[in-house]
DOMI-674968 format. One line per field, with one value per residue: residue number from 1; residue in three letters; x, z, y of N, C-alpha, C, O, CB in turn. Coordinates in Angstrom, 3 decimals, decimal comma. Glycine has a CB too. Layout:
<sites>
k NUM; ... $
r ala; ... $
nX X; ... $
nZ Z; ... $
nY Y; ... $
caX X; ... $
caZ Z; ... $
caY Y; ... $
cX X; ... $
cZ Z; ... $
cY Y; ... $
oX X; ... $
oZ Z; ... $
oY Y; ... $
cbX X; ... $
cbZ Z; ... $
cbY Y; ... $
</sites>
This chain:
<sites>
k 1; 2; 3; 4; 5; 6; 7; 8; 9; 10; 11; 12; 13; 14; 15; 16; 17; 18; 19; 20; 21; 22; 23; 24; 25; 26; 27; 28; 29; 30; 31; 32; 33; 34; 35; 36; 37; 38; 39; 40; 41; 42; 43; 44; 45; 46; 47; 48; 49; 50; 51; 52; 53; 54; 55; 56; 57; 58; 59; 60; 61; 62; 63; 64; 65; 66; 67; 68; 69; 70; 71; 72; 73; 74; 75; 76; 77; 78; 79; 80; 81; 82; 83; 84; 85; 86 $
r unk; unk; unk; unk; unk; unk; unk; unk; unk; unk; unk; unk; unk; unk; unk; unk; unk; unk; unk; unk; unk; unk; unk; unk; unk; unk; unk; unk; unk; unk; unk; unk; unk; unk; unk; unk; unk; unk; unk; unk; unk; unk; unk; unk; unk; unk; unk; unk; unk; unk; unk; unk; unk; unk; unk; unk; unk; unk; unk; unk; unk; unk; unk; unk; unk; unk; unk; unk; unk; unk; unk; unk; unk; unk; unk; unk; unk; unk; unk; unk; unk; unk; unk; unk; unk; unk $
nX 38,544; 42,305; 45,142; 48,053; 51,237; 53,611; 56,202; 58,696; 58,037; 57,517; 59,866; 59,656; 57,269; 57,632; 59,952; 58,051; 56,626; 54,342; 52,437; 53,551; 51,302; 51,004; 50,682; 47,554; 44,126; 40,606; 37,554; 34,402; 34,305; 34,475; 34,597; 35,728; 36,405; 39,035; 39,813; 39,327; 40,738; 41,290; 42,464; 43,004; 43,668; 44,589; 42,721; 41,892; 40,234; 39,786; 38,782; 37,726; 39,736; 42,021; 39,997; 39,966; 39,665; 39,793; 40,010; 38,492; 39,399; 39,232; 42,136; 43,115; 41,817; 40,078; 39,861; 37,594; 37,624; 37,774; 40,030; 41,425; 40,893; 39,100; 39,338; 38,287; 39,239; 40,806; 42,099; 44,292; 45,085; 46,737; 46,970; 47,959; 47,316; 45,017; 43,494; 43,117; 42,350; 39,479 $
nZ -162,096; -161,383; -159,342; -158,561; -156,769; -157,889; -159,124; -158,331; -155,967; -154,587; -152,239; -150,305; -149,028; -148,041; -146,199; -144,552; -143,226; -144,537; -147,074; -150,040; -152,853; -155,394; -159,270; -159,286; -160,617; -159,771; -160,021; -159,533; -156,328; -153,259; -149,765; -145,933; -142,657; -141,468; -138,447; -135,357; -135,470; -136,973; -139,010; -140,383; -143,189; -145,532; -148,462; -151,884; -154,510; -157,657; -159,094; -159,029; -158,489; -155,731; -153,919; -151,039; -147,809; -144,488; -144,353; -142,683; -142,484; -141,839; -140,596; -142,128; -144,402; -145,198; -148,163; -150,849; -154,305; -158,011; -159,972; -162,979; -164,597; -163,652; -160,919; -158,122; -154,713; -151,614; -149,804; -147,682; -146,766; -145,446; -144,154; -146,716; -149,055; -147,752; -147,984; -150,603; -151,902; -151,791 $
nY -164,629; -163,690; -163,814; -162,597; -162,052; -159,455; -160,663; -158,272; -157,571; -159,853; -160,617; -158,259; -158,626; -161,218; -160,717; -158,808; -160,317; -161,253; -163,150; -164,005; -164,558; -166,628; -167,001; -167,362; -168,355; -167,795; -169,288; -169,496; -169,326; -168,733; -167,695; -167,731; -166,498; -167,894; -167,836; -165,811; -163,069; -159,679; -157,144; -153,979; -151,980; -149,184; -149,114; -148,308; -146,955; -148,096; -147,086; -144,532; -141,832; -141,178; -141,697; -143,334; -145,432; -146,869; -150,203; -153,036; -156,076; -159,865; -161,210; -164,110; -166,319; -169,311; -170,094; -171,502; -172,798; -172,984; -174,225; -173,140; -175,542; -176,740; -177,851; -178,834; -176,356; -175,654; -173,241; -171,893; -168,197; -165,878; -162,583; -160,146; -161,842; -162,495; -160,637; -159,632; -161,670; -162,222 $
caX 39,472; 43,560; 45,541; 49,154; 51,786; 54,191; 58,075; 59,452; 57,592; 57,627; 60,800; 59,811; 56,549; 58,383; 60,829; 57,129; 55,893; 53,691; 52,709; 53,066; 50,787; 51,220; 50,040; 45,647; 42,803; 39,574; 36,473; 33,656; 35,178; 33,602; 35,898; 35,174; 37,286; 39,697; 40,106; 38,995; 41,606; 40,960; 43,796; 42,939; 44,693; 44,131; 42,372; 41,594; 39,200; 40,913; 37,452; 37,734; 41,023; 42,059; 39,636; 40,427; 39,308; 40,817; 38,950; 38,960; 38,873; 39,963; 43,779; 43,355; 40,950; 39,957; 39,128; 37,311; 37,843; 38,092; 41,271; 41,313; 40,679; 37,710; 40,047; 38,081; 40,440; 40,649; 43,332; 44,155; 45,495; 46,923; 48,072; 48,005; 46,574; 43,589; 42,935; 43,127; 41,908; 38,040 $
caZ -161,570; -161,667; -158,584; -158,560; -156,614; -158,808; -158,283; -157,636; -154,966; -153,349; -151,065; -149,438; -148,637; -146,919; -145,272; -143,629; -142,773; -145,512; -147,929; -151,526; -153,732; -156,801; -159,876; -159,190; -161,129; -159,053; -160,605; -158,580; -154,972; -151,624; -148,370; -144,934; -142,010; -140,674; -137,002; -134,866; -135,530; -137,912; -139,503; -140,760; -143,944; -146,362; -149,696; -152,622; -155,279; -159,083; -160,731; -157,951; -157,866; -154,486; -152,539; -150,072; -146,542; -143,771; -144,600; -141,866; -143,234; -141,507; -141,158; -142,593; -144,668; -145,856; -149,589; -151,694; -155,638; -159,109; -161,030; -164,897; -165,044; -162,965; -160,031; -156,480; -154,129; -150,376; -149,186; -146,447; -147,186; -144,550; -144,277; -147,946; -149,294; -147,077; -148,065; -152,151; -153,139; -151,499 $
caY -163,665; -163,918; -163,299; -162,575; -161,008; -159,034; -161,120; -157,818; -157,520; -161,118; -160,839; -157,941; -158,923; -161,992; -159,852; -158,028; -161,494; -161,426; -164,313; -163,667; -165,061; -167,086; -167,023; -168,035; -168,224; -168,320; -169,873; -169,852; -168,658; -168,626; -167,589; -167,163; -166,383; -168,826; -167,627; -164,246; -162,031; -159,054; -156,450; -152,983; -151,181; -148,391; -149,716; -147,638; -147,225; -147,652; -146,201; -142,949; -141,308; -140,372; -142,764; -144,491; -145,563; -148,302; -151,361; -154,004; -157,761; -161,517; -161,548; -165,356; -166,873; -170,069; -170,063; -172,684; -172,338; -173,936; -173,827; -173,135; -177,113; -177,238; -179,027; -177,774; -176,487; -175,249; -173,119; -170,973; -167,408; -164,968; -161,056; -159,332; -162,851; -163,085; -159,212; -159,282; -162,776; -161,900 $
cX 40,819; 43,960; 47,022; 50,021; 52,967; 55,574; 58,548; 59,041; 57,582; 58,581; 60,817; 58,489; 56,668; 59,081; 59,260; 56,356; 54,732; 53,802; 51,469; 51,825; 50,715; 50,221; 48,216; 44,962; 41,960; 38,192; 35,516; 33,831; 34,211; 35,267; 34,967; 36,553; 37,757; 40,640; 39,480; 39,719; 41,212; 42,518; 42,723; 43,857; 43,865; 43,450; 41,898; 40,528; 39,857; 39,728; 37,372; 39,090; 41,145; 41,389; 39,848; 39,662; 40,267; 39,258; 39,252; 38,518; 39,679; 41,403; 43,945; 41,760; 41,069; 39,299; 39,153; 36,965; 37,862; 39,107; 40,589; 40,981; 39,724; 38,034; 39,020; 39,195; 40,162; 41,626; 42,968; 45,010; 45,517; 47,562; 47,107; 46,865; 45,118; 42,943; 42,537; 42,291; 40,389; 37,500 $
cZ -161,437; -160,040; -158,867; -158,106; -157,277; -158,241; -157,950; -156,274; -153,482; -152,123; -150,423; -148,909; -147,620; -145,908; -143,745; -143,057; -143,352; -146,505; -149,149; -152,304; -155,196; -157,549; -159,568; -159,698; -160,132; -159,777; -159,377; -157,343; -153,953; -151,050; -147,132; -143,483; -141,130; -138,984; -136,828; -135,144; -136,923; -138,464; -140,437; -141,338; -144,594; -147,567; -150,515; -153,424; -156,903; -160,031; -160,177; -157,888; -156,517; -153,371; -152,016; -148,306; -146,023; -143,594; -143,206; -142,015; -142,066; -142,010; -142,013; -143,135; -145,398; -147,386; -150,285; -153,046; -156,185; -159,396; -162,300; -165,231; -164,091; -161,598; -158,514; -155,607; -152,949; -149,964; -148,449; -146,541; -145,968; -145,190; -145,866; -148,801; -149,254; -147,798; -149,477; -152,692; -152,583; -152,677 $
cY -164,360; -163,504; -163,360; -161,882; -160,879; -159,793; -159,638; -157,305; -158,731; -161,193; -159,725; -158,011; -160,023; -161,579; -159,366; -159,157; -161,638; -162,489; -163,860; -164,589; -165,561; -166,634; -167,648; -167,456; -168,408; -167,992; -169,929; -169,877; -167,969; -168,257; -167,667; -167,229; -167,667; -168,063; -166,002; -163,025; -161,050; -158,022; -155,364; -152,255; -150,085; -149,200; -148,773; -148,076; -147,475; -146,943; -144,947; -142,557; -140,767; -141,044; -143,612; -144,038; -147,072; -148,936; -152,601; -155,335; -158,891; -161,224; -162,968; -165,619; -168,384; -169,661; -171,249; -171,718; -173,411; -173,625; -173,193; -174,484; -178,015; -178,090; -177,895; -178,088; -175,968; -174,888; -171,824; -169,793; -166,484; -163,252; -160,361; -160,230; -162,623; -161,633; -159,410; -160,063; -162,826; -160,963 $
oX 40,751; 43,094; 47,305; 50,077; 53,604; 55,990; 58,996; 59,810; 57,613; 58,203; 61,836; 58,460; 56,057; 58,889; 59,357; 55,379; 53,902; 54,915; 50,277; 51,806; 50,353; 49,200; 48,121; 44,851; 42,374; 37,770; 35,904; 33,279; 33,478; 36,407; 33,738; 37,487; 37,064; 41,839; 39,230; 39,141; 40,838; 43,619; 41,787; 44,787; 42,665; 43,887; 41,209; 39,939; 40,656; 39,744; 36,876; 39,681; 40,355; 41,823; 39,939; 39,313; 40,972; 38,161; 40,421; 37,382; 40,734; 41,825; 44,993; 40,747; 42,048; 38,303; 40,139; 36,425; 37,925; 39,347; 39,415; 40,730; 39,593; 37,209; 39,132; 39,871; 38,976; 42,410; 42,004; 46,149; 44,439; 48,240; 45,892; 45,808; 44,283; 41,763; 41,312; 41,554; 39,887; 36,336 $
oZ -161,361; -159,442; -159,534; -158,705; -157,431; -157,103; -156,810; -155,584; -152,254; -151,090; -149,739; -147,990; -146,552; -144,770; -142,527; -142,369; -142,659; -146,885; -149,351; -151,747; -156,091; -157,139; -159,928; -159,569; -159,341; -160,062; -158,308; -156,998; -153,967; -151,492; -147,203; -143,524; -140,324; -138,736; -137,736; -134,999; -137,924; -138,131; -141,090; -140,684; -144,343; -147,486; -149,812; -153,289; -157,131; -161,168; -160,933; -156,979; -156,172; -152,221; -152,491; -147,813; -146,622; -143,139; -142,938; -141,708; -141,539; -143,154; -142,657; -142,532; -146,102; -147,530; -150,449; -153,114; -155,650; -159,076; -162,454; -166,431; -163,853; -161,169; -158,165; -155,486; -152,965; -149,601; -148,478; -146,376; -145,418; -146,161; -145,954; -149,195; -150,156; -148,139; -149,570; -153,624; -153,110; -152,663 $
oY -165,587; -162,865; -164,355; -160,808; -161,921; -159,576; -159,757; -156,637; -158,650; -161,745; -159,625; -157,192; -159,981; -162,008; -159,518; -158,861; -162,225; -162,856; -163,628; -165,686; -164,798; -166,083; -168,822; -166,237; -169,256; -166,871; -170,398; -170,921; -166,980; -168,395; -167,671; -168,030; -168,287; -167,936; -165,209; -161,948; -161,660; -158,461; -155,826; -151,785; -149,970; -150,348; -148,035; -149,149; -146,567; -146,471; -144,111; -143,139; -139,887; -141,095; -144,744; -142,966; -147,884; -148,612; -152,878; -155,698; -158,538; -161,058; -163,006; -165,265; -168,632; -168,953; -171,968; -170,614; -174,517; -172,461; -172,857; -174,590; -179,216; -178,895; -176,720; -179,110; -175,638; -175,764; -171,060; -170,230; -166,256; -162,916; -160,189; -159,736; -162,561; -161,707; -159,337; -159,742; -163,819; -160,562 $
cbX 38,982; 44,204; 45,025; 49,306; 51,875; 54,041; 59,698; 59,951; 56,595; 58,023; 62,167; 60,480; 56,000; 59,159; 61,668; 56,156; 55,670; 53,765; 52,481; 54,415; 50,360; 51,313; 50,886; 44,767; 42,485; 39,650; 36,813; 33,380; 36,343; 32,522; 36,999; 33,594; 36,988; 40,834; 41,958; 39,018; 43,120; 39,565; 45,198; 42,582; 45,544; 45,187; 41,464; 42,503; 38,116; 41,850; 35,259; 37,193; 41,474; 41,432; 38,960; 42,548; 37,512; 42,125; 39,305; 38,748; 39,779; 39,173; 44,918; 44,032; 40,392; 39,410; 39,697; 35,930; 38,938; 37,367; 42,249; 42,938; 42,181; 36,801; 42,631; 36,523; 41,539; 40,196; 44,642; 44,515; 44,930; 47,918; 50,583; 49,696; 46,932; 43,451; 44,014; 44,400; 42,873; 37,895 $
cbZ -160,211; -163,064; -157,542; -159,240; -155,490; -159,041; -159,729; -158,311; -155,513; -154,007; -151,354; -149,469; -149,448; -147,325; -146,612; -144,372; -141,468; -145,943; -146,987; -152,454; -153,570; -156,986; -160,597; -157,950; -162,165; -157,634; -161,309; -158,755; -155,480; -150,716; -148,246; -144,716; -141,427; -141,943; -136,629; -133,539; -135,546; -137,382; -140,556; -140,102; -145,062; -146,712; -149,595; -153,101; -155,093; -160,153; -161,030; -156,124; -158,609; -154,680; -152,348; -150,082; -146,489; -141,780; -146,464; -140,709; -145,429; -142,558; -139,687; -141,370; -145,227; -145,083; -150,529; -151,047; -155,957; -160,197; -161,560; -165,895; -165,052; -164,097; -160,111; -155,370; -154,777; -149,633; -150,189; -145,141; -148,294; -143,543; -144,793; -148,698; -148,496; -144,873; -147,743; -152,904; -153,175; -150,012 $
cbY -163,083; -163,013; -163,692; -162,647; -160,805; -157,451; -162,048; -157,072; -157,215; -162,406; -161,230; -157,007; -158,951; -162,668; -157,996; -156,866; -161,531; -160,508; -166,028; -163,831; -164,672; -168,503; -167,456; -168,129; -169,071; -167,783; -171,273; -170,674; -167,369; -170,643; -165,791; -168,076; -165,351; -169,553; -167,830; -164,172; -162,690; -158,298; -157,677; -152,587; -152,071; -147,510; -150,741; -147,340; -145,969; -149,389; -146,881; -143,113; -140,337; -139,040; -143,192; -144,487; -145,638; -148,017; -152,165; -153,663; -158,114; -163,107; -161,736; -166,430; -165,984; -170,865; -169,086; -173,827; -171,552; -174,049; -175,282; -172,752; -177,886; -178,296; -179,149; -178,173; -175,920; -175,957; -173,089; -171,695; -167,164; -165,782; -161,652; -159,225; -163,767; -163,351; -157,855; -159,418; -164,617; -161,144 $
</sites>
């Protein structure tokens, strides 16, 4: 899987105290929540038109991954982040 948030999008995701996300591959990808706190949004379906419900996930997570070059990695992803790259 690829992750990426779109540049025209990055500076107002900063502006909302949100942290964009680079370009990432994730190979083999575990998470689990880095602290108690949770955050509740809308999320859709892209194979259902029209569905959606408020999903409630870890405002922060730790995530362990491979690169594209097999490198293991461990990083800590908040907000929009913590939501997409699970």
């Amino acid at each position: 899987m690829v992750l990426a948030t779109p540049a025209e999008f990055a500076d107002r995701l900063t502006e909302r105290g949100q942290q964009p996300v680079p370009f990432t591959v994730l190979v083999n990808s575990s998470y689990e929540a880095a602290g108690e706190q949770r955050a509740g949004s809308f999320e859709g379906c892209l194979s259902v038109d029209g569905w959606q419900a408020v999903v409630t996930r870890p405002e922060k997570i730790k995530l362990t991954r491979e690169d594209d070059r097999g490198q293991r990695l461990v990083e800590e992803y908040a907000g929009l982040g913590a939501r997409i790259a699970p």
